[in-house]
VMD Tcl script that draws the C-alpha trace (Angstrom):
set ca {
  {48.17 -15.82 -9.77}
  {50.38 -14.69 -12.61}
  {50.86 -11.15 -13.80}
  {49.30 -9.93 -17.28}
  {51.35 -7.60 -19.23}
  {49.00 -5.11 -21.52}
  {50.58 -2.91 -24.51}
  {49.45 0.56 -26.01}
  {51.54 1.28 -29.29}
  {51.33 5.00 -30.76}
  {52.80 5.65 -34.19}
  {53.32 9.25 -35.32}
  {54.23 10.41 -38.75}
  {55.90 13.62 -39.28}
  {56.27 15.88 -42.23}
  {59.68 17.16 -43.15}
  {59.12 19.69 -40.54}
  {58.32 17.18 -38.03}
  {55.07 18.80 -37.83}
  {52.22 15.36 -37.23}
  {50.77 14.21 -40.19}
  {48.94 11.20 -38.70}
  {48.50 9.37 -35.64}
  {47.68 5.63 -35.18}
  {47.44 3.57 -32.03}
  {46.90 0.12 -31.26}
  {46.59 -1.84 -27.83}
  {46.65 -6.01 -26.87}
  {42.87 -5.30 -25.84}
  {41.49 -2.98 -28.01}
  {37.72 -2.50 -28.39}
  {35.97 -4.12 -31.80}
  {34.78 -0.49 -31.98}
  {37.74 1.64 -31.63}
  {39.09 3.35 -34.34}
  {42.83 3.06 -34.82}
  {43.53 6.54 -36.54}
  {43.35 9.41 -34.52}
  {43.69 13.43 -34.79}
  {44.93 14.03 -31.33}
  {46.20 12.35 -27.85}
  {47.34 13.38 -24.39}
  {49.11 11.33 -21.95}
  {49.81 11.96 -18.84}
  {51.92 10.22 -15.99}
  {52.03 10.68 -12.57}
  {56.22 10.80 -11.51}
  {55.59 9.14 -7.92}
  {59.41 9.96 -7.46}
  {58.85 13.57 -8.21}
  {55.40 14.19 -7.09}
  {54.41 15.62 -10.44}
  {52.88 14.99 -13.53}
  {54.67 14.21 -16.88}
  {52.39 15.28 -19.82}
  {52.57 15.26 -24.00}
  {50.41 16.66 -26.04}
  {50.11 15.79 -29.52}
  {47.86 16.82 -32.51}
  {47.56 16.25 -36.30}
  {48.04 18.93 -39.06}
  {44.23 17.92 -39.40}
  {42.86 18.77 -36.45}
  {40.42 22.21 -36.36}
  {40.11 24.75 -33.42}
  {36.78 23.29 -32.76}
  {37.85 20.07 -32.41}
  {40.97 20.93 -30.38}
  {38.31 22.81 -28.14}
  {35.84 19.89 -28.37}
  {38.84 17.21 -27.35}
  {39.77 19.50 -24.32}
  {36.55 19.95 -22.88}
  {35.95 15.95 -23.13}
  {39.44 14.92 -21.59}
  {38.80 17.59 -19.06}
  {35.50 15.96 -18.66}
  {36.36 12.38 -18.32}
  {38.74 13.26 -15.28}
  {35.73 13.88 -13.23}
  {35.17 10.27 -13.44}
  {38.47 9.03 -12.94}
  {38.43 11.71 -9.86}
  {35.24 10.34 -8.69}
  {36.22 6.65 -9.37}
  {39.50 7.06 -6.93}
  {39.13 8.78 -4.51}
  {35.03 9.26 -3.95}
  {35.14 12.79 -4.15}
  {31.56 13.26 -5.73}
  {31.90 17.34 -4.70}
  {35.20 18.03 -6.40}
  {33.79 15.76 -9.53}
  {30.77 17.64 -9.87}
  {32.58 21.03 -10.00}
  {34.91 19.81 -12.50}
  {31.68 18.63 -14.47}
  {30.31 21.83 -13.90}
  {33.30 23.70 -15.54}
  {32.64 21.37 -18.71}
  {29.47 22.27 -19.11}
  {30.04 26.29 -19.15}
  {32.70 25.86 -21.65}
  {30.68 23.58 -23.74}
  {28.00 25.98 -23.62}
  {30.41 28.73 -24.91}
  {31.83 26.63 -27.61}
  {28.18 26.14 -28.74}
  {28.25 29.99 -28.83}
  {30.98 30.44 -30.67}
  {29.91 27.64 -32.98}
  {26.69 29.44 -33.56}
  {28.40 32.58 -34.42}
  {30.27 30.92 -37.17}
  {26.91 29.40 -38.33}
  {28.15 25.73 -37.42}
  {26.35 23.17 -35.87}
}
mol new
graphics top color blue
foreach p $ca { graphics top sphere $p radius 0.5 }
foreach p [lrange $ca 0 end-1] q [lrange $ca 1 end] { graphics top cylinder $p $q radius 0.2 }
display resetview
């Protein structure tokens, strides 16, 4: 059976003070719905050699605190799966899940508070 190769390209624009402006991706097999700009990523690798994990972080100019919030608690959130997915750990999942849901419930707070929906 031959070996696929798949691609995911990020381009990043930066002002004069190399501050993001805008952030596009593409990929080989990208959905028909996915949206190509984007306000924010994260990566991050897992260095076999070093046992650790290599992360970036990187946001638009754009981006609001309630996003950046929002866009935490959802990557947070979709590690349960990938927890629960590879190693069958349906405890340690459901605590992370847990965790999501208080601080979505306090972002809703704080949301309210600043009369936002």
């Amino acid at each position: 059976m031959s070996k696929r190769q798949e691609s995911i390209q990020l381009y990043v624009t930066l002002d004069e003070h190399n501050v993001c402006e805008s952030i596009r991706w593409e990929a080989t097999q990208q959905p028909d719905d996915a949206h190509q700009d984007a306000k924010a990523f994260s990566l991050a690798i897992w260095d076999g050699t070093g046992s650790g994990t290599l992360k970036i972080d990187l946001w638009n100019k754009e981006m609001n605190v309630i996003e950046m919030k929002r866009f935490c608690i959802e990557t947070i959130a979709t590690m349960a799966d990938t927890l629960r997915k590879a190693t069958g750990d349906e405890l340690m999942a459901m605590e992370i899940e847990n965790c999501c849901k208080r601080l979505d419930e306090r972002l809703l707070q704080e949301m309210r508070s600043m009369n936002m929906k």
